[in-house]
Z-matrix of the N, CA and C atoms (Angstrom, degrees):
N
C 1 1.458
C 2 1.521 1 108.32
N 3 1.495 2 118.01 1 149.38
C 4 1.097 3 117.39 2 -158.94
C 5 1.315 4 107.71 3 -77.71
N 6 1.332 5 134.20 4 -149.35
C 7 1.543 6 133.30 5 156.49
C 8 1.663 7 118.13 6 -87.13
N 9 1.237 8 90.43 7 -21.08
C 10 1.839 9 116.91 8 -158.86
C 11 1.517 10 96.54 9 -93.41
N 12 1.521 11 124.88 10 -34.40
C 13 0.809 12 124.55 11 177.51
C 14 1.536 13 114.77 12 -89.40
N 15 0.970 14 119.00 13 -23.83
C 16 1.497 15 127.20 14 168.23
C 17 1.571 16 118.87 15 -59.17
N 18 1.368 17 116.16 16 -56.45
C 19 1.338 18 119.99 17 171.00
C 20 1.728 19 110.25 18 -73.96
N 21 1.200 20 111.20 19 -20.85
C 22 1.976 21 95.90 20 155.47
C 23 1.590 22 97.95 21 -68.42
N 24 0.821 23 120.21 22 -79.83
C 25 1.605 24 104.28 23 -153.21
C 26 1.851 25 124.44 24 -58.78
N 27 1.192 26 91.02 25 -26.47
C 28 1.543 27 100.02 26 155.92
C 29 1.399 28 125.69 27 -46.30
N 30 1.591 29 113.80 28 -48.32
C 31 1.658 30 136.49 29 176.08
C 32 1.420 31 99.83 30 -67.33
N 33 1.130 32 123.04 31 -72.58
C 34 1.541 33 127.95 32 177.95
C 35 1.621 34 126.34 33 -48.56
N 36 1.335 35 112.73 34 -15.34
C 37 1.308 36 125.91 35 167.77
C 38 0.961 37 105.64 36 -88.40
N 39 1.541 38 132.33 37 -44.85
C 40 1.455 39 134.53 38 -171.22
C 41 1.935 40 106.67 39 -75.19
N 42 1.149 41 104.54 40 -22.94
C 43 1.841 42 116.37 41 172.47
C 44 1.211 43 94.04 42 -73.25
N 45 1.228 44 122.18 43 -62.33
C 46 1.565 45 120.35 44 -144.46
C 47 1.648 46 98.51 45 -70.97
N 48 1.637 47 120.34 46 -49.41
C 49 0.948 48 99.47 47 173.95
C 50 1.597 49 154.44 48 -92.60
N 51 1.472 50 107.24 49 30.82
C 52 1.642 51 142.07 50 126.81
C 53 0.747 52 121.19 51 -68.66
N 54 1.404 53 143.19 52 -2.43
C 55 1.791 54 133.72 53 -171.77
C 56 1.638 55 86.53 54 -96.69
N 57 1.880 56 89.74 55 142.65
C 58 2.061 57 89.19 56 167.00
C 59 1.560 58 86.95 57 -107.53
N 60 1.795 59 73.46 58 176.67
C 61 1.930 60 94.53 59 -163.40
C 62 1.290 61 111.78 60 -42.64
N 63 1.160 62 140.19 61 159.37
C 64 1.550 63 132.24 62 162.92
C 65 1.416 64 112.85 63 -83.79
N 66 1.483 65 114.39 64 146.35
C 67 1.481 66 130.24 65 -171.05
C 68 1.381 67 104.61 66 -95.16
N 69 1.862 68 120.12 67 119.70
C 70 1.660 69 122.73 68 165.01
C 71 2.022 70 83.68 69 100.85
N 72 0.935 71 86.80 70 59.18
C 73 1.821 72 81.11 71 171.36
C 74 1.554 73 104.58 72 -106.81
N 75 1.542 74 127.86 73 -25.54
C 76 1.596 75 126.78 74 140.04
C 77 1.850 76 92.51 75 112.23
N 78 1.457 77 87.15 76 -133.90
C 79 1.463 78 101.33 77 -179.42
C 80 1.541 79 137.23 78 -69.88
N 81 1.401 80 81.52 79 -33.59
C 82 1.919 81 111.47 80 167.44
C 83 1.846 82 101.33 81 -80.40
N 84 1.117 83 120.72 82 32.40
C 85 1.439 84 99.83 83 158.26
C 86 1.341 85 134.67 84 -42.08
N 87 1.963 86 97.64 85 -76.57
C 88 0.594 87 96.88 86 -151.21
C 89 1.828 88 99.98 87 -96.09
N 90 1.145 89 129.11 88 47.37
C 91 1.291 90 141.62 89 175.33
C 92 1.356 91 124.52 90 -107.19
N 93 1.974 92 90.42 91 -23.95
C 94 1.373 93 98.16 92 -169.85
C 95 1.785 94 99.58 93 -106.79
N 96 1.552 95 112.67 94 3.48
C 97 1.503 96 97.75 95 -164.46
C 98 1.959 97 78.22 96 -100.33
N 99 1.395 98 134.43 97 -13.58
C 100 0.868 99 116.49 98 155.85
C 101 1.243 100 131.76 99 -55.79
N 102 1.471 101 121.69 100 -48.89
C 103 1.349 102 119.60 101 179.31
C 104 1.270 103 113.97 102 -57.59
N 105 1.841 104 129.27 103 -51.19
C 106 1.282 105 115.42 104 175.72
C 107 1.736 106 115.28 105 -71.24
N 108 0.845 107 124.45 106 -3.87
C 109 1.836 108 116.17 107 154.98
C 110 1.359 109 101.77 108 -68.56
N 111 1.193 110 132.28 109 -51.37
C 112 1.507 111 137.31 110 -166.26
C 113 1.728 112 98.81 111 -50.86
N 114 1.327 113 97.58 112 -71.90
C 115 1.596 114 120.72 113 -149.14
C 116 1.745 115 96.36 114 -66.13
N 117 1.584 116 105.89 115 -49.69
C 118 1.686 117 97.35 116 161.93
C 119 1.512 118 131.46 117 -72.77
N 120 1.175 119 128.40 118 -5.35
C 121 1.567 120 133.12 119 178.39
C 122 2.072 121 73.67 120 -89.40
N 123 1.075 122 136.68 121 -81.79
C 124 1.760 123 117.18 122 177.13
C 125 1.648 124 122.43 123 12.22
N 126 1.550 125 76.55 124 -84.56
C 127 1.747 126 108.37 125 174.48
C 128 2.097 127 113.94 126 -40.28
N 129 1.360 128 97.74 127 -66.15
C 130 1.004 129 104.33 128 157.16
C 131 1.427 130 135.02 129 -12.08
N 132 1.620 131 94.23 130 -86.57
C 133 1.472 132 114.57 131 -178.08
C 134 1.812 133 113.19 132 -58.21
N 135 1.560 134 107.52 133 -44.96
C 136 1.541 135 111.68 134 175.79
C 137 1.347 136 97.93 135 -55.43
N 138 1.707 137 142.84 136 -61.42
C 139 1.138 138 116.07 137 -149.57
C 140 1.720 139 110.53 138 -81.24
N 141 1.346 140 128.83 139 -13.39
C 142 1.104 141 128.52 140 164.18
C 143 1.700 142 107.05 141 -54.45
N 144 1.447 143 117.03 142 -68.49
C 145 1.403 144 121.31 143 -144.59
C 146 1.981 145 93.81 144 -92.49
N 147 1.734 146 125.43 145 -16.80
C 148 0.909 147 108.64 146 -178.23
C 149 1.442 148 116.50 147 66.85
N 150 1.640 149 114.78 148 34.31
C 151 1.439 150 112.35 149 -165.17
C 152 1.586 151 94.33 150 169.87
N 153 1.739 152 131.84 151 132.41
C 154 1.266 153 129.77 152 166.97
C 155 1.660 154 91.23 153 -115.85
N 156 1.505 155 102.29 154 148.20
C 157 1.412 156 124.45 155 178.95
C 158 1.480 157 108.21 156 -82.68
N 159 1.508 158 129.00 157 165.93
C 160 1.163 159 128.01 158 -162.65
C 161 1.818 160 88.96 159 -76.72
N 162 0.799 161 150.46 160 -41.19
C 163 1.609 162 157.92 161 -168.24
C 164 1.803 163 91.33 162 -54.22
N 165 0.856 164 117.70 163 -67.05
C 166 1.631 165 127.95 164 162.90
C 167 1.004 166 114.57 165 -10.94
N 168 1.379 167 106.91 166 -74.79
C 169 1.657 168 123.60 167 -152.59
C 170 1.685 169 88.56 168 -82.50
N 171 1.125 170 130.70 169 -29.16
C 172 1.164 171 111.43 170 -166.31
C 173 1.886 172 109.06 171 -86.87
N 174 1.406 173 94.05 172 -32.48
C 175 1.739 174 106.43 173 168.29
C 176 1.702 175 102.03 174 -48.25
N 177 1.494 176 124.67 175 -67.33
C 178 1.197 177 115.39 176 -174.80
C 179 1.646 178 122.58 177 -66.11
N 180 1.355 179 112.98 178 -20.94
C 181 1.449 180 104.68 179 172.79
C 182 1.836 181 97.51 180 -61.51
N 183 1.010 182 149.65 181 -49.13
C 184 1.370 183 172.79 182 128.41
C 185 1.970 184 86.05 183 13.25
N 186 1.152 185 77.41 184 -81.93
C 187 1.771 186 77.45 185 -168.74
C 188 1.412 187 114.72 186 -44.94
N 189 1.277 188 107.43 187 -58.50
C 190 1.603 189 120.93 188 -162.58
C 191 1.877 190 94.24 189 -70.90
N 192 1.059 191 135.06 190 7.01
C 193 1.368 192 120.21 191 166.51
C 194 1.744 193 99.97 192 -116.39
N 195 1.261 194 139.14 193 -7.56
C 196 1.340 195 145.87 194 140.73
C 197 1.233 196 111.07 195 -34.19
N 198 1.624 197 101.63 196 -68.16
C 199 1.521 198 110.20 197 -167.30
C 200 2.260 199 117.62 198 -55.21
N 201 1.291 200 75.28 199 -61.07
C 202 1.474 201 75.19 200 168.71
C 203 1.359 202 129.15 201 -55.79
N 204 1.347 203 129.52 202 -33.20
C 205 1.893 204 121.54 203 145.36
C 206 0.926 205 111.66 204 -47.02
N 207 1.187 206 152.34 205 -45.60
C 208 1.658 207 151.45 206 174.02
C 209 1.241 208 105.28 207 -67.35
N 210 1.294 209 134.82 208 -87.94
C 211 1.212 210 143.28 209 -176.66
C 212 1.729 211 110.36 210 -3.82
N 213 0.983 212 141.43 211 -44.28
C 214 1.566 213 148.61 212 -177.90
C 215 1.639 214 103.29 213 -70.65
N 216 1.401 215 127.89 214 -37.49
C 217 1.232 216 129.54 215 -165.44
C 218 1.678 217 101.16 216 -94.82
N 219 0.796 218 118.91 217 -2.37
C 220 1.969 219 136.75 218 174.20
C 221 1.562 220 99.35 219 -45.06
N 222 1.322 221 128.62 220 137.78
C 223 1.411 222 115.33 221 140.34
C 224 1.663 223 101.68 222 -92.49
N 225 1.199 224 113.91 223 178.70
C 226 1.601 225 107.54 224 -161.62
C 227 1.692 226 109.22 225 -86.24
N 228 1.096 227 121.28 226 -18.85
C 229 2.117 228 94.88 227 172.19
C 230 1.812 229 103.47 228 -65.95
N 231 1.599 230 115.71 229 -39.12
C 232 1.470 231 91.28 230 -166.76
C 233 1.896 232 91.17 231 -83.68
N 234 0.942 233 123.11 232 -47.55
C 235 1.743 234 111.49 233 156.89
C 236 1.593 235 106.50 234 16.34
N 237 1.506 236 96.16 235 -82.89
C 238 1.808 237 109.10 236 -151.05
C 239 1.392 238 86.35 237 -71.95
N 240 1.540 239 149.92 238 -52.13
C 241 0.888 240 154.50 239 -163.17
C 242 2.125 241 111.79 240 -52.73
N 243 1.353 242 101.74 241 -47.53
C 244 1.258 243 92.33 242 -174.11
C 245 1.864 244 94.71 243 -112.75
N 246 1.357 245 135.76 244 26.89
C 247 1.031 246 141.09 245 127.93
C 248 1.448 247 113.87 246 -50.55
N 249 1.514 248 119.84 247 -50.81
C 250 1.513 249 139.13 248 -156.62
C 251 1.921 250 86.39 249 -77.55
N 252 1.193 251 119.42 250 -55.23
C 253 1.980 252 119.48 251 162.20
C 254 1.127 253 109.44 252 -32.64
N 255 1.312 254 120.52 253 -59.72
C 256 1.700 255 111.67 254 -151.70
C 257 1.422 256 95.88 255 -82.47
N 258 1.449 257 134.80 256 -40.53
C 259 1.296 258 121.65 257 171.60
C 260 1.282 259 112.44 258 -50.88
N 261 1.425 260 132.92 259 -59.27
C 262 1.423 261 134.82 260 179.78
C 263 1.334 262 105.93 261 -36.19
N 264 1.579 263 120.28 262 -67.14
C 265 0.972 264 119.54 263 -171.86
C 266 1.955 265 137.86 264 -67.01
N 267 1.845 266 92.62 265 -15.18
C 268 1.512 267 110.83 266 158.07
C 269 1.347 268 113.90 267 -72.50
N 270 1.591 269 137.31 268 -32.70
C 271 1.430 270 142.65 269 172.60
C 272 1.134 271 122.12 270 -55.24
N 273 1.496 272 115.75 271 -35.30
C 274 1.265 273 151.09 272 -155.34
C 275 1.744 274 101.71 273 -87.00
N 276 1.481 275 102.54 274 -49.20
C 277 1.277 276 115.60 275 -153.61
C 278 1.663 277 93.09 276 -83.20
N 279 1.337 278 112.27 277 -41.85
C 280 1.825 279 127.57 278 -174.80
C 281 1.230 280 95.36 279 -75.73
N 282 1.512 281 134.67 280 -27.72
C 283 1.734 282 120.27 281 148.35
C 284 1.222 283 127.46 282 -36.29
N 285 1.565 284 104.55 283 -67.10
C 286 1.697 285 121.51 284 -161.37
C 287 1.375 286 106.50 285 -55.32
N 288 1.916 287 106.74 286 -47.93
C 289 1.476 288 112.53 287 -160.28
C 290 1.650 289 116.88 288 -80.52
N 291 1.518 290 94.13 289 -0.89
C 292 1.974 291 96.27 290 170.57
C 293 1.390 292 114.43 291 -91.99
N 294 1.213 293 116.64 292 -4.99
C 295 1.617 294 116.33 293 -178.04
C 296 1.766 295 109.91 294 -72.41
């Protein structure tokens, strides 16, 4: 991962985890409060170990094709909110798969 890309996801982790839940998230609640446990226990684990395991990378390819079926049915606050996921979790994923 680059340097440039490191301090994005660094920033975006440090956003994301100040953001509160988003309000009107609907039917996909509780689908989507899985994915952001998922996609942040990710985040998590990379910035501890500096490294995601192949189990990882394959969990977030998983997520990040979830997200995008949902993503269309969004009204826009939880929108930007799990927009702000799938990037995390694309940063995440362009981590794992350069090791």
């Amino acid at each position: 991962m680059t340097a440039a890309n490191d301090r994005d996801l660094t920033r975006l982790w440090d956003i994301h985890q100040a953001a509160e839940w988003p309000v009107g998230v609907g039917s996909h609640e509780g689908q989507l409060m899985t994915l952001d446990t998922v996609v942040s226990g990710c985040a998590a684990y990379y910035f501890e170990e500096r490294e995601l395991d192949p189990q990882r990378v394959a969990i977030l390819e998983d997520c990040l094709s979830e997200l995008e079926a949902v993503l269309p049915e969004l009204s826009e606050d939880p929108s930007d909110y799990f927009e702000r996921v799938k990037q995390l979790g694309a940063l995440l994923l362009e981590a794992g798969r350069q090791q």
